[in-house]
mmCIF file of the C-alpha atoms, coordinates in Angstrom:
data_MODEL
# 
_entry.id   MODEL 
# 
loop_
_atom_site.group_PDB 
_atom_site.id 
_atom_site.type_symbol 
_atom_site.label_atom_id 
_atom_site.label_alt_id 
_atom_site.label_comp_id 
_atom_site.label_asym_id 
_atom_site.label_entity_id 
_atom_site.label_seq_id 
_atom_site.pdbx_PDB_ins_code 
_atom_site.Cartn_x 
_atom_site.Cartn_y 
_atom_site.Cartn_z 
_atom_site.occupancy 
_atom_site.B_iso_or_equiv 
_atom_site.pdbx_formal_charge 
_atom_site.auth_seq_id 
_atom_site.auth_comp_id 
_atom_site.auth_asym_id 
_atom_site.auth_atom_id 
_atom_site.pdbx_PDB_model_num 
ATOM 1   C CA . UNK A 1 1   ? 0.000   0.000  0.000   1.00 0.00 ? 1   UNK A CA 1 
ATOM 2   C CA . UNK A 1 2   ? 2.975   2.287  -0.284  1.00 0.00 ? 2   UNK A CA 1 
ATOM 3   C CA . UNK A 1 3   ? 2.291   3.304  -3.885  1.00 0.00 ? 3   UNK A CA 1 
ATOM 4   C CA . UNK A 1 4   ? 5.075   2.383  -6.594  1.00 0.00 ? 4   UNK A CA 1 
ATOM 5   C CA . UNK A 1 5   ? 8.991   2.627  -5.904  1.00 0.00 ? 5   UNK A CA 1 
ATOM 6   C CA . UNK A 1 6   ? 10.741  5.110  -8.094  1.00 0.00 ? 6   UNK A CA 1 
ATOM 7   C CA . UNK A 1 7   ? 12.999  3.349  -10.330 1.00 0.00 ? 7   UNK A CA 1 
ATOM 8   C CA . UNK A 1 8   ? 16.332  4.929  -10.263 1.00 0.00 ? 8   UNK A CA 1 
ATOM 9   C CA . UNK A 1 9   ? 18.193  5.707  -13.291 1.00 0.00 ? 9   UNK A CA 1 
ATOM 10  C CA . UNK A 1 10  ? 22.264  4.773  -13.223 1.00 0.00 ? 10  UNK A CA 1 
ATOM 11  C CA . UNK A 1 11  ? 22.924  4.943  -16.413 1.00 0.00 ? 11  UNK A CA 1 
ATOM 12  C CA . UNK A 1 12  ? 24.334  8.366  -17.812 1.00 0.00 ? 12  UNK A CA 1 
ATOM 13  C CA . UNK A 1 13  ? 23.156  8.234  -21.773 1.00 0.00 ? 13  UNK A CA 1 
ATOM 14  C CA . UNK A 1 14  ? 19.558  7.067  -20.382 1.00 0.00 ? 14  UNK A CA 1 
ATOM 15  C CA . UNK A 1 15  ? 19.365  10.169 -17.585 1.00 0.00 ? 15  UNK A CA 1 
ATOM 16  C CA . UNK A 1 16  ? 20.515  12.383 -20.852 1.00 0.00 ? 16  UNK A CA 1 
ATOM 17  C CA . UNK A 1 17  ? 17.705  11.313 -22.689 1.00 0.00 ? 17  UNK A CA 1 
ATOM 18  C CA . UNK A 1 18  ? 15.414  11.660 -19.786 1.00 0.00 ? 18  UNK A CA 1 
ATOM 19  C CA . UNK A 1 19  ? 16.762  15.560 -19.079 1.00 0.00 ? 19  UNK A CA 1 
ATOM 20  C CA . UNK A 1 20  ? 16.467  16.496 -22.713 1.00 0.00 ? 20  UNK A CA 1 
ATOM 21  C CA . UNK A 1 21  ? 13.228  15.629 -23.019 1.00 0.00 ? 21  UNK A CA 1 
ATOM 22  C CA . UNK A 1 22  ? 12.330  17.055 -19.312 1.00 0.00 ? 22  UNK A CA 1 
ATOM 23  C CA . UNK A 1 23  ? 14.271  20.483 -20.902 1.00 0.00 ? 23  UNK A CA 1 
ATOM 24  C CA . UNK A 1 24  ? 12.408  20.892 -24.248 1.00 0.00 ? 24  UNK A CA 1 
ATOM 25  C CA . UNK A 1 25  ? 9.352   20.473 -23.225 1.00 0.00 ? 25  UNK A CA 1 
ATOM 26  C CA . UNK A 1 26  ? 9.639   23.691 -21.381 1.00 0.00 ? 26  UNK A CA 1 
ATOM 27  C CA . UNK A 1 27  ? 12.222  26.163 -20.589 1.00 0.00 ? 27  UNK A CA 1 
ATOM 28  C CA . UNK A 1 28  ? 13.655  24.973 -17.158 1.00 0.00 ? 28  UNK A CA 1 
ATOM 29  C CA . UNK A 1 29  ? 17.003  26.412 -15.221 1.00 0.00 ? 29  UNK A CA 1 
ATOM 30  C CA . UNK A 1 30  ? 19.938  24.473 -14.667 1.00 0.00 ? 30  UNK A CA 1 
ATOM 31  C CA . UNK A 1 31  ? 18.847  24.060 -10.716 1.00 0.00 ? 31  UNK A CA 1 
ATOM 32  C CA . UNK A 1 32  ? 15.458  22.616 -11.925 1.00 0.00 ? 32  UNK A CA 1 
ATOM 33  C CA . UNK A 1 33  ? 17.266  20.010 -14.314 1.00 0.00 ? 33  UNK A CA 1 
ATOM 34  C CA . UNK A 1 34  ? 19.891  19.225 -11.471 1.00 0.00 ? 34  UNK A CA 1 
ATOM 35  C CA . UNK A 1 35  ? 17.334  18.614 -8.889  1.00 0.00 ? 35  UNK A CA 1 
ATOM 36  C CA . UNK A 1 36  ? 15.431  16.173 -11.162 1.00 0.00 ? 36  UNK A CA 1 
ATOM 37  C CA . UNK A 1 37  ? 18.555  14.290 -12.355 1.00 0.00 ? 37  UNK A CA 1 
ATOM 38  C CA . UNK A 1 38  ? 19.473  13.965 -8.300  1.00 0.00 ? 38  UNK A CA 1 
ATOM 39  C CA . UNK A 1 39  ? 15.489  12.881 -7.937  1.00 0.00 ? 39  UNK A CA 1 
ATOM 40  C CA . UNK A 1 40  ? 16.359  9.925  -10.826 1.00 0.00 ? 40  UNK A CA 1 
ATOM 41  C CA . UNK A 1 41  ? 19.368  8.453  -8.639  1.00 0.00 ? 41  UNK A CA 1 
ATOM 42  C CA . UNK A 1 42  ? 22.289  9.604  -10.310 1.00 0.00 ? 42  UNK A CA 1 
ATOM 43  C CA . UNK A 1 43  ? 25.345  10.556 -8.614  1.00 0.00 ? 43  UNK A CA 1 
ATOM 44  C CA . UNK A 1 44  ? 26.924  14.087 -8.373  1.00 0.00 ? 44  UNK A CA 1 
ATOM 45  C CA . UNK A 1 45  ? 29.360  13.809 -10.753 1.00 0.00 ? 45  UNK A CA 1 
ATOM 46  C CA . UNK A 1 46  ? 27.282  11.973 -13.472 1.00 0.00 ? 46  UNK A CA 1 
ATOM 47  C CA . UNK A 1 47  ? 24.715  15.148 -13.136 1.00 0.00 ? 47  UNK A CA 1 
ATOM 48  C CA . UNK A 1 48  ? 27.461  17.929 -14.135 1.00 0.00 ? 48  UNK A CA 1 
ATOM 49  C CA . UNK A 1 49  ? 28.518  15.652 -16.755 1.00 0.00 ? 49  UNK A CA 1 
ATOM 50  C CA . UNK A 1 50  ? 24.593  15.455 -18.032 1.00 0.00 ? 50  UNK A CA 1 
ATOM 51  C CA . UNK A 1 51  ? 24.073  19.149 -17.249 1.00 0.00 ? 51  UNK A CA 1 
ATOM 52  C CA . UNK A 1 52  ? 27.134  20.358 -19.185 1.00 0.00 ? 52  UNK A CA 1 
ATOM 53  C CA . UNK A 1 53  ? 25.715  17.848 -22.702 1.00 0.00 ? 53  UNK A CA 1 
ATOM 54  C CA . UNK A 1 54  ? 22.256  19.948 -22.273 1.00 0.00 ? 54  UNK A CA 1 
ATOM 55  C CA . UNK A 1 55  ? 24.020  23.386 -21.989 1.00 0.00 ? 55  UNK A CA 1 
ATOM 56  C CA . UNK A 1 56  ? 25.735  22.070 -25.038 1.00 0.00 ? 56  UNK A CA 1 
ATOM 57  C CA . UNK A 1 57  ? 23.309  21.022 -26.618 1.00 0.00 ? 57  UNK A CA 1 
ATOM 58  C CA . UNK A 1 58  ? 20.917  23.974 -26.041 1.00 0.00 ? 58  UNK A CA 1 
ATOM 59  C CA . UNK A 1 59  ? 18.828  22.293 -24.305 1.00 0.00 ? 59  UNK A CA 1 
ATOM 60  C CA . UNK A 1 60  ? 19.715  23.693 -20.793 1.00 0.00 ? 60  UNK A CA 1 
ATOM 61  C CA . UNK A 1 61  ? 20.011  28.046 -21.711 1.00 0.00 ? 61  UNK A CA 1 
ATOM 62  C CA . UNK A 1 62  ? 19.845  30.367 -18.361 1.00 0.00 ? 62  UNK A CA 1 
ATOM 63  C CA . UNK A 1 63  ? 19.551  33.668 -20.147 1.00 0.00 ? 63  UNK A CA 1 
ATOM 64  C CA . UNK A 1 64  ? 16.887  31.865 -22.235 1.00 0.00 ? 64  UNK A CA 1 
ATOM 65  C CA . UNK A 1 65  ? 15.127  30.158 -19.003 1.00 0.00 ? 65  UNK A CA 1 
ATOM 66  C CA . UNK A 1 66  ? 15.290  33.983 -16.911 1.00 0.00 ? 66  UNK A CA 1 
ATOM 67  C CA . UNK A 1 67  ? 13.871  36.010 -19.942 1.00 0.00 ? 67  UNK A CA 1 
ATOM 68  C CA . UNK A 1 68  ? 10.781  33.287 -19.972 1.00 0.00 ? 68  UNK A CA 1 
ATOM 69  C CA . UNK A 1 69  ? 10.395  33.317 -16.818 1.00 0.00 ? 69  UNK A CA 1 
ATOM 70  C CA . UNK A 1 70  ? 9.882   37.023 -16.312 1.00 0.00 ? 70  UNK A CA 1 
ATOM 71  C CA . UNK A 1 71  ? 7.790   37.331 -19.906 1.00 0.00 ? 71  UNK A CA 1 
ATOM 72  C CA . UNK A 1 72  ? 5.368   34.441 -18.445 1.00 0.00 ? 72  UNK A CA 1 
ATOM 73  C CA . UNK A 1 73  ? 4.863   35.960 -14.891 1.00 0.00 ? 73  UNK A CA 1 
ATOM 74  C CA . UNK A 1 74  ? 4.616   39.328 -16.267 1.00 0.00 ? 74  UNK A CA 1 
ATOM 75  C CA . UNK A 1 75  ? 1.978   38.368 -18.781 1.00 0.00 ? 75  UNK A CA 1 
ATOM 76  C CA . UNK A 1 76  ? 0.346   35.891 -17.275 1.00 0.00 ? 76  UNK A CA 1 
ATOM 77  C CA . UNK A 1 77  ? 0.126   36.643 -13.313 1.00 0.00 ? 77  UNK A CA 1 
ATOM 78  C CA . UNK A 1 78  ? 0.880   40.009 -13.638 1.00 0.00 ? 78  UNK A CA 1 
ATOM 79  C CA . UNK A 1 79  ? 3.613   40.175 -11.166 1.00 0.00 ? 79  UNK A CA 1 
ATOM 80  C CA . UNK A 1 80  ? 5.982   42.700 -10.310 1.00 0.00 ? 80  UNK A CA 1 
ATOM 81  C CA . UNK A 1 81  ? 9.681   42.957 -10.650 1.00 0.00 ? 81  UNK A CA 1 
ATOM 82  C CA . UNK A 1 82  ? 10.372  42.642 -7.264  1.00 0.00 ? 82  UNK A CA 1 
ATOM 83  C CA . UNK A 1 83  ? 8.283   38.935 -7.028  1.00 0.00 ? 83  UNK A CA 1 
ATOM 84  C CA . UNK A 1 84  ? 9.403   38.046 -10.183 1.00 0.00 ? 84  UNK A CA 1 
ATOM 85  C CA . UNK A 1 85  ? 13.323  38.441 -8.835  1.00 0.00 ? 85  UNK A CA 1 
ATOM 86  C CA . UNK A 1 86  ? 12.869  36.315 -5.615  1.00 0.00 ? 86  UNK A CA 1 
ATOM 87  C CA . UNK A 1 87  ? 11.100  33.685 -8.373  1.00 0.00 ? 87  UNK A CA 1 
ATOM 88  C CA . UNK A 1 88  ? 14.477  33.706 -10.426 1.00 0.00 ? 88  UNK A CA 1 
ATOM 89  C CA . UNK A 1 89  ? 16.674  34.015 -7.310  1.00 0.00 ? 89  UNK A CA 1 
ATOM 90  C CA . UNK A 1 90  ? 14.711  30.709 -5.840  1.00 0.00 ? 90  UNK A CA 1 
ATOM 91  C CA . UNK A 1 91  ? 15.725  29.111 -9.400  1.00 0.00 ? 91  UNK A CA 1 
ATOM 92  C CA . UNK A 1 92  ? 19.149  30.031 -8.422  1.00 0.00 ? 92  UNK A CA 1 
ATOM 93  C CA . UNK A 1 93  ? 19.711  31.870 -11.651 1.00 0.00 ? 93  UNK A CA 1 
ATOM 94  C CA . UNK A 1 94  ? 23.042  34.663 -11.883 1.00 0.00 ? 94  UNK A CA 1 
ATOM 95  C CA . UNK A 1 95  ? 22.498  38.176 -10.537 1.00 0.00 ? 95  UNK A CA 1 
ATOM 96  C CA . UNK A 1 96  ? 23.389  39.294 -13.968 1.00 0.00 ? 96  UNK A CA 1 
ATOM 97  C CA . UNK A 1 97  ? 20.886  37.004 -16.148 1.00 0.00 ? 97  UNK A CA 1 
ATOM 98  C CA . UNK A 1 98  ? 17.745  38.577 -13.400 1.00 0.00 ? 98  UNK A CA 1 
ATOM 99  C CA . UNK A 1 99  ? 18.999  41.961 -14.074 1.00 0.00 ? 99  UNK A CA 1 
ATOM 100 C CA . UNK A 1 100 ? 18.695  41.133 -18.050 1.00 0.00 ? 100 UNK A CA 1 
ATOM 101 C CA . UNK A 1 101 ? 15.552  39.682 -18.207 1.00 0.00 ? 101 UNK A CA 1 
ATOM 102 C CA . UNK A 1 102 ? 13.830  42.222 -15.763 1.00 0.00 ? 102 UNK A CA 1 
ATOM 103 C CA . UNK A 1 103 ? 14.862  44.913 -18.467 1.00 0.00 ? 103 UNK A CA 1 
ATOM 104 C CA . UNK A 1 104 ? 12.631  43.069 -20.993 1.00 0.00 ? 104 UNK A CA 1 
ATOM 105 C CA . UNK A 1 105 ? 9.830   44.271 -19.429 1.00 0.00 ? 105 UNK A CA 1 
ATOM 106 C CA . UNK A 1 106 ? 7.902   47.046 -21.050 1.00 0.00 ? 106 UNK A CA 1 
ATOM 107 C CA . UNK A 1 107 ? 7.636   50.578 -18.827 1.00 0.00 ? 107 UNK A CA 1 
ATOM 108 C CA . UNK A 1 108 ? 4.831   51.532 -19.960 1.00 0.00 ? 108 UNK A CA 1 
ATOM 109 C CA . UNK A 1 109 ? 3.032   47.983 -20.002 1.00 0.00 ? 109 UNK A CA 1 
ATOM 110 C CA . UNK A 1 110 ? 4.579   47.178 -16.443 1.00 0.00 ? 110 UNK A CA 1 
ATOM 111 C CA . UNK A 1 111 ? 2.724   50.750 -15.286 1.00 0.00 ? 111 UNK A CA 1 
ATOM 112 C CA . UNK A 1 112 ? -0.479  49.170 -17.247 1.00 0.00 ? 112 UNK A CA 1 
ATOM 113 C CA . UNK A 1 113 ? -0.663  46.429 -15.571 1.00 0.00 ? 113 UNK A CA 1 
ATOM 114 C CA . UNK A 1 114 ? -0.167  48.237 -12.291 1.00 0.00 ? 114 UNK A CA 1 
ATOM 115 C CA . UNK A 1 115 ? -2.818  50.339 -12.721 1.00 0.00 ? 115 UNK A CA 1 
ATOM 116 C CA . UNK A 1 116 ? -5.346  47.226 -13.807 1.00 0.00 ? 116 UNK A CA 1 
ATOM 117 C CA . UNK A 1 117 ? -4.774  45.443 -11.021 1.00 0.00 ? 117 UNK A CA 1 
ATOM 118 C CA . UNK A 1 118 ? -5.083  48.198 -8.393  1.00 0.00 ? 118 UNK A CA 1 
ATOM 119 C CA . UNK A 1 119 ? -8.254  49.452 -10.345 1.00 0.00 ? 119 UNK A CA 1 
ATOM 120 C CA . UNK A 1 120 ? -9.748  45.704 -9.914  1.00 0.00 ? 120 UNK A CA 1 
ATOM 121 C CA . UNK A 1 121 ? -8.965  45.205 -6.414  1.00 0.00 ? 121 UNK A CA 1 
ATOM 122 C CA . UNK A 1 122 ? -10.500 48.674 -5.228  1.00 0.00 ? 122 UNK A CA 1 
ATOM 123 C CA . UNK A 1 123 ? -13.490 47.797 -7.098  1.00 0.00 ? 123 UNK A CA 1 
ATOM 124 C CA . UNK A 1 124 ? -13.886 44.672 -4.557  1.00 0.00 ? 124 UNK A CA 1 
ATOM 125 C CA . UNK A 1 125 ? -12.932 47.112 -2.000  1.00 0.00 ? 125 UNK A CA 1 
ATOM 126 C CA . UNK A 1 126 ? -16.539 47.770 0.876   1.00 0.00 ? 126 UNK A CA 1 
ATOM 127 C CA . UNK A 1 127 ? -13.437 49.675 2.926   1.00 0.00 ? 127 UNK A CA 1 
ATOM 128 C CA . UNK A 1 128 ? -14.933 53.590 3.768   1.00 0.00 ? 128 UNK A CA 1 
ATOM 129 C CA . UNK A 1 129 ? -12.129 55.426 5.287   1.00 0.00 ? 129 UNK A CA 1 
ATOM 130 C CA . UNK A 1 130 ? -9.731  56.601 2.502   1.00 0.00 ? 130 UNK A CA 1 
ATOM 131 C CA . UNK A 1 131 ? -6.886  55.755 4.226   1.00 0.00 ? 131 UNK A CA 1 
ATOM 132 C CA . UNK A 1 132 ? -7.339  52.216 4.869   1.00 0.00 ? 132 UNK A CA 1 
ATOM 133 C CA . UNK A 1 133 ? -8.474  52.067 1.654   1.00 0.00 ? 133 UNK A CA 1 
ATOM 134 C CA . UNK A 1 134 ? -5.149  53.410 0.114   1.00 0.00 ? 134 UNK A CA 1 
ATOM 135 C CA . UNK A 1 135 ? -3.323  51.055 2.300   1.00 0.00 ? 135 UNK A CA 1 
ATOM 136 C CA . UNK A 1 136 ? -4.927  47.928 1.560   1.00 0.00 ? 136 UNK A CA 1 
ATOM 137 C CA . UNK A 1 137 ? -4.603  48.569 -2.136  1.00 0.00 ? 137 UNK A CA 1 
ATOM 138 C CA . UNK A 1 138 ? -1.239  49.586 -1.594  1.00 0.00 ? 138 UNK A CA 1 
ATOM 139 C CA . UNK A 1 139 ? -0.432  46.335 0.470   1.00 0.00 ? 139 UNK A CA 1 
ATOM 140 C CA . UNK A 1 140 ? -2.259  44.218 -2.174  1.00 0.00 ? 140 UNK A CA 1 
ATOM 141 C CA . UNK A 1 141 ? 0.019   45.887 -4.810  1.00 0.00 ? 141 UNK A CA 1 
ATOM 142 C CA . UNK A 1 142 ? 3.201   45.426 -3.018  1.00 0.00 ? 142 UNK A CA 1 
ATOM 143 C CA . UNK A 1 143 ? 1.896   41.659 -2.599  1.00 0.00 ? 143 UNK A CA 1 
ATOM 144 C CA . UNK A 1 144 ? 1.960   40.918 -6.259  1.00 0.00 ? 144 UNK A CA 1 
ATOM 145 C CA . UNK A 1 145 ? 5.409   42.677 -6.319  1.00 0.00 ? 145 UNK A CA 1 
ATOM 146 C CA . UNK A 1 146 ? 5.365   46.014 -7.342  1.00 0.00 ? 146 UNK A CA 1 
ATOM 147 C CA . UNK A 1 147 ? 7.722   48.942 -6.152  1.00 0.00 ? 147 UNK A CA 1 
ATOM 148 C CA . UNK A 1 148 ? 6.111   50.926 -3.528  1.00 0.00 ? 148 UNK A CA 1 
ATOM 149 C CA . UNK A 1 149 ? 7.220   54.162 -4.953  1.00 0.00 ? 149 UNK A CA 1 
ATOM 150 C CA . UNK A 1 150 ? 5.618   53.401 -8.134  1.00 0.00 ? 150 UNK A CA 1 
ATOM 151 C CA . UNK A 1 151 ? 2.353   51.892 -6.261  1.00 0.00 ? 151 UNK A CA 1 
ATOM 152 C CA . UNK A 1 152 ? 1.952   55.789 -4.798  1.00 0.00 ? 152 UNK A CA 1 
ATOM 153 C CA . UNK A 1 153 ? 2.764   57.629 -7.842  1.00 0.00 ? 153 UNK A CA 1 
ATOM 154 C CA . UNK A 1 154 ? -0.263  55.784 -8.983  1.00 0.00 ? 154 UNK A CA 1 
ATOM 155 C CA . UNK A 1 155 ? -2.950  55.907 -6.335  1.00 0.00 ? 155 UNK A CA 1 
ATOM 156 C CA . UNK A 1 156 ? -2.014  59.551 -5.896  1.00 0.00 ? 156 UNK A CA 1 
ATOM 157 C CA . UNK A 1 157 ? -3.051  60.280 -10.068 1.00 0.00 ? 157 UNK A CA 1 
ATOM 158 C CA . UNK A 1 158 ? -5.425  57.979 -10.239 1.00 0.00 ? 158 UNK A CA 1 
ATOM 159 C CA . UNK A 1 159 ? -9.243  58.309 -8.667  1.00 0.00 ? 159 UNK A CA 1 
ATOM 160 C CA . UNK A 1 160 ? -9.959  55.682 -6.985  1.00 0.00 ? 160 UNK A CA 1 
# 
């Protein structure tokens, strides 16, 4: 009644084959792929050898992986910069590739988006005083990871 065993994988060429399928069907970082070579039973050394075929091989591309990343939580979930950082930094990707793919992002969309999502929330909004009103929208804003000096410049143009 303990379910299935995993089988582990020993053997190098059949973990490769595994990972570069695991890799294109979506855009994964090279923590991701290492985790989930560790997960088949292979041993430290055999997983750098795997990892540095896929880099090779383009399957495995952390500039690639960071700048879909931030594109699909941007679009998608409408997150902010600041969320969508501590997302890449959990992926353990570079300090420099973060920086790069958070400059892909659209000003004027990113303020967009902003704006639509504190318009929504105050229209679920029953709070009456105006300042706990600002606050929670502010709160919710800096939840979905927006700058808070940007999250003011907004609620103080826009009538809410």
């Amino acid at each position: 009644m303990d379910g299935q065993k995993k089988i582990k994988i020993t053997d190098e060429k059949v973990a490769l084959v595994k990972a570069e399928h695991f890799c294109a069907y979506q855009e994964r970082s090279q923590q991701e792929t290492r985790d989930k070579l560790y997960e088949m039973g292979l041993y430290p050394d055999a997983v750098e050898r795997v990892i540095s075929e896929l880099i090779q091989g383009n399957f495995l591309n952390e500039d690639r992986f960071a700048k879909a990343y931030t594109k699909g939580k941007f679009a998608q979930k409408a997150w902010g910069r600041i969320k969508i950082k501590q997302g890449l930094k959990f992926k353990r990707v570079p300090d420099v590739l973060i920086k790069k793919a958070l400059q892909t992002i659209d000003l004027d969309d990113y303020h967009a988006a902003l704006t639509r999502i504190i318009e929504k929330k105050a229209a679920t909004l029953t709070e009456k005083n105006e300042l706990k009103r600002r606050y929670k929208l502010q709160q919710y804003a800096m939840s979905r990871g927006y700058e808070a000096d940007l999250i003011a410049d907004i609620l103080k143009t826009s009538q809410l």
